[in-house]
N, C-alpha and C positions, 0 to 999 in steps of 0.2 A: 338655546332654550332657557338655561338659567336666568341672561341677561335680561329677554323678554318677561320672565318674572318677575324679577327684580324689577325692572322698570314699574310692572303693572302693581306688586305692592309696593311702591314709593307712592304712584299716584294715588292709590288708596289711601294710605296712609295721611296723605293732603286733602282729603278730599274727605277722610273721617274727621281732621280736625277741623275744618270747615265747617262739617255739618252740625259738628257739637257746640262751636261758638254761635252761631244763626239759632241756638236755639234759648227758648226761654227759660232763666232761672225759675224753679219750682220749690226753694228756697228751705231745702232739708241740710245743705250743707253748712254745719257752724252755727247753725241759726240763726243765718243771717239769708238774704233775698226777701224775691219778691212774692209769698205764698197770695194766692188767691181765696182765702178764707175758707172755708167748712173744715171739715172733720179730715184728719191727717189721712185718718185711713181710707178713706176713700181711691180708689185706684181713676185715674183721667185714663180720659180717651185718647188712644192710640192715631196720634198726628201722621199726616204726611211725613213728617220729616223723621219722627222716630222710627216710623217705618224702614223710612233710607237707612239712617241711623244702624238699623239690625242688617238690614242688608248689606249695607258698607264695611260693618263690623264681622259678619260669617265669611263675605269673603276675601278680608283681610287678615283672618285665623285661619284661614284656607289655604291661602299663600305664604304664611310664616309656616304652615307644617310642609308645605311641598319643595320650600326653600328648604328645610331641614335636613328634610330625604333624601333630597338630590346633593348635599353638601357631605352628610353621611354617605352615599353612594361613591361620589369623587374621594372621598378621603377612605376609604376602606383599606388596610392593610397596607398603608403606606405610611414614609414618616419623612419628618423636615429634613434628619439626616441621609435618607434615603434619593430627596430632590438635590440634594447639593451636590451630589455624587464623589464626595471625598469620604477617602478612607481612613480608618481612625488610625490617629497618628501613633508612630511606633513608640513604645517604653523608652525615656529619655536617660543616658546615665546621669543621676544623680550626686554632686559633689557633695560628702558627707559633712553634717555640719551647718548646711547654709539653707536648708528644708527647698530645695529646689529650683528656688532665686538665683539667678545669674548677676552677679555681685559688679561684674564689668558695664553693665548698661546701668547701677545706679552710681555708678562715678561720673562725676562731672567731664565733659572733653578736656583734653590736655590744653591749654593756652599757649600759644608761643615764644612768648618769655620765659616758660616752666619756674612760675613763683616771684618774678620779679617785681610784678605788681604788686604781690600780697606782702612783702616787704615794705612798699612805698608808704610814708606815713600820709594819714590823710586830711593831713591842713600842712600848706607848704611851712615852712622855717622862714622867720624874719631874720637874717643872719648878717 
């Protein structure tokens, strides 16, 4: 059921912005467009298209609250730690001194030489 919502406000959502590029600047914004002259105040008549416009828009506000509910619903008294199904890890000992850090995984691997290299000077000898 969610899904089928989801789907129907997507297509809403395309289909509001559709309707709102198809329509004509009335040229309040920035002032800039294309006003049709007289008095600002004046209210126009109510298009076809703003019609859709409202329509399209109540119920694509319709479908954002019922998404909501239904998402509030599935998530009720439940939690992320709760789907993982692990349990919280035990109190670790602690080596005093080092705040908790395990000091052996920020040492480098042992090399097989053990230091032989770091000896080697590094520009050969003209000898």
């Amino acid at each position: 059921m969610e899904n089928v919502i989801l789907i129907i406000h997507l297509l809403l959502a395309l289909t509001l912005i559709g309707i709102v590029l198809l329509q004509r600047s009335e040229g309040g914004g920035l002032g800039m467009g294309g006003g049709g002259g007289g008095a600002m105040s004046q209210r126009s008549a109510a298009t076809a298209l703003g019609k859709l416009t409202w329509a399209v828009a109540i119920a694509f506000i319709c479908t954002s609250m019922t998404l909501t509910v239904i998402a509030a619903q599935n998530a009720s008294g439940s939690s992320i730690l709760d789907r993982l199904g692990g349990s919280t890890p035990a109190a670790e000992t602690e080596t005093p001194g080092t705040g908790g850090i395990d000091t052996d995984a920020l040492l480098p691997p042992p090399s097989a030489t053990d230091g032989a290299a770091e000896d080697a000077p590094l520009v050969p000898r003209a000898d």
